[in-house]
MDAnalysis code that builds the backbone (N, CA, C; Angstrom):
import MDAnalysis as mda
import numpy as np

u = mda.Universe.empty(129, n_residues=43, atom_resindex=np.repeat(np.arange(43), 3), trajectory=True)
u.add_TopologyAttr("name", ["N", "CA", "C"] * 43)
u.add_TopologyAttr("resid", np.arange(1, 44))
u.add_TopologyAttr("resname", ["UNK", "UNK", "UNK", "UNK", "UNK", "UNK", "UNK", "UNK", "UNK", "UNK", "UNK", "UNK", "UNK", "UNK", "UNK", "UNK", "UNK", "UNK", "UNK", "UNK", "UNK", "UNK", "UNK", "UNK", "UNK", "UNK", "UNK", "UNK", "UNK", "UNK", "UNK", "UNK", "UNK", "UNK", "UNK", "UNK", "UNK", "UNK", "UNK", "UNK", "UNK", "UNK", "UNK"])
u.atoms.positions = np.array([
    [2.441, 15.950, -5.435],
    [3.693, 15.651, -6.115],
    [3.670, 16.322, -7.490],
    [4.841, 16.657, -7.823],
    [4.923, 17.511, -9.337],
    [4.871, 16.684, -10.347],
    [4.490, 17.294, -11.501],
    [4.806, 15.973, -12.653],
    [5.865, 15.717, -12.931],
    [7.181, 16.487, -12.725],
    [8.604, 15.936, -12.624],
    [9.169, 15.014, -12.074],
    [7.985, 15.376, -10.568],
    [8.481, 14.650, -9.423],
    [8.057, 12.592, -9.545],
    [6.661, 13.230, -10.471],
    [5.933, 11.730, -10.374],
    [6.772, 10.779, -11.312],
    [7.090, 11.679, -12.414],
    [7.263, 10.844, -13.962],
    [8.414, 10.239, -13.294],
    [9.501, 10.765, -12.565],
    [10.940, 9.935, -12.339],
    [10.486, 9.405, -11.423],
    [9.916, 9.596, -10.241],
    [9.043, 8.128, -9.650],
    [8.719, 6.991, -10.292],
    [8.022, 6.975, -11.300],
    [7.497, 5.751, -11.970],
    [7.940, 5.660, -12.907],
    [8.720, 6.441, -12.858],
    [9.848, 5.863, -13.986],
    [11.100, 4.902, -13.403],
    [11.328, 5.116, -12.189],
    [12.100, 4.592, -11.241],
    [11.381, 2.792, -10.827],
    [10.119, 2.917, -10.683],
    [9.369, 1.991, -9.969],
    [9.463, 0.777, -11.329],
    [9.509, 1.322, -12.345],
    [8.895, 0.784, -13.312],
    [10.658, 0.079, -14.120],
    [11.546, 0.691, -13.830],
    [12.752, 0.405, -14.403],
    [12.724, 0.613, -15.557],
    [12.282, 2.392, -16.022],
    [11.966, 2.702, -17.072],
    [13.130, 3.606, -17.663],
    [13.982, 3.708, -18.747],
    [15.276, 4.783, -18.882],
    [14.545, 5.301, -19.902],
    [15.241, 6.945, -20.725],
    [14.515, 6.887, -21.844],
    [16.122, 7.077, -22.324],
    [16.142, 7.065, -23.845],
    [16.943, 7.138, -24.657],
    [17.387, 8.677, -25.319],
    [18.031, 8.708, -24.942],
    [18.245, 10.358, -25.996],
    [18.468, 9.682, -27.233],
    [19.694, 8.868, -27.670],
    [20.016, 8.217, -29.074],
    [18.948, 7.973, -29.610],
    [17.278, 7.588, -29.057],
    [16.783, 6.959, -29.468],
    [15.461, 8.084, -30.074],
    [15.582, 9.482, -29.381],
    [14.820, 10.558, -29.137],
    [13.943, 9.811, -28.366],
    [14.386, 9.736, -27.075],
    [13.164, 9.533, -26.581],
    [13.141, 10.761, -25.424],
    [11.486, 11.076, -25.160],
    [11.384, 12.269, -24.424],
    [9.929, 12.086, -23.880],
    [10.169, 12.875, -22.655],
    [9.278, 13.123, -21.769],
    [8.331, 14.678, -22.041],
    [6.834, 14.578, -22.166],
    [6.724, 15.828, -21.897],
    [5.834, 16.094, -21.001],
    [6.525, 17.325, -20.415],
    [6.153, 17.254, -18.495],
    [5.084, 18.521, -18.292],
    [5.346, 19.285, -19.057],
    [4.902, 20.987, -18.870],
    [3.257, 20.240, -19.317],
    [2.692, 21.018, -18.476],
    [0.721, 20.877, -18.810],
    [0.247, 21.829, -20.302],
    [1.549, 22.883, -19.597],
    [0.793, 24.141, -20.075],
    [1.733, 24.104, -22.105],
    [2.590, 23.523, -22.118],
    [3.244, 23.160, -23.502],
    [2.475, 22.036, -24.109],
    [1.833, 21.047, -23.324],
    [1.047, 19.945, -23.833],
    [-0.150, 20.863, -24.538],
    [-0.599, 21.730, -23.428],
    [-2.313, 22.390, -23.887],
    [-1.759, 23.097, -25.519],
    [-0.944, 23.762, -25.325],
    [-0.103, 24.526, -26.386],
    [-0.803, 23.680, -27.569],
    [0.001, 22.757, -27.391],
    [0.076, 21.675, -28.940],
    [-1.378, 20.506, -29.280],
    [-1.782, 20.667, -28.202],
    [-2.976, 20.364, -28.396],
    [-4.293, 21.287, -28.820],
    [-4.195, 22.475, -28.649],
    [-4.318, 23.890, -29.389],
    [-4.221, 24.165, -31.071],
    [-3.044, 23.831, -31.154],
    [-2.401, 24.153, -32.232],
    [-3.034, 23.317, -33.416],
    [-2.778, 21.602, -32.805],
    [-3.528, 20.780, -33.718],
    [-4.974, 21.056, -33.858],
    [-5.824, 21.977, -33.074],
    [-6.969, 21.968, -33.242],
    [-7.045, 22.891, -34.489],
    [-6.547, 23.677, -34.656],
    [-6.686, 24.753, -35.578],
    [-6.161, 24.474, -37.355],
    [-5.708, 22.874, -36.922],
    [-5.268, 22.669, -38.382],
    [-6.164, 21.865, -39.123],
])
């Protein structure tokens, strides 16, 4: 299953919404997570 596929799964299971008004956000990409976890290393 994709991580797109999972997160709205259990997001579904869980009766979970997120908020835009509220900024709320998902982050799905592996390869944008590694990014920023990268980034903070170097600071």
């Amino acid at each position: 299953m994709e991580v797109l596929e999972s997160t709205r799964f259990l997001m579904k299971k869980y009766g979970i919404t997120a908020s835009k008004a509220l900024g709320q956000n998902f982050l799905i990409n592996e390869e944008v997570l590694n990014r920023i976890v990268e980034a903070s290393r170097d600071n």
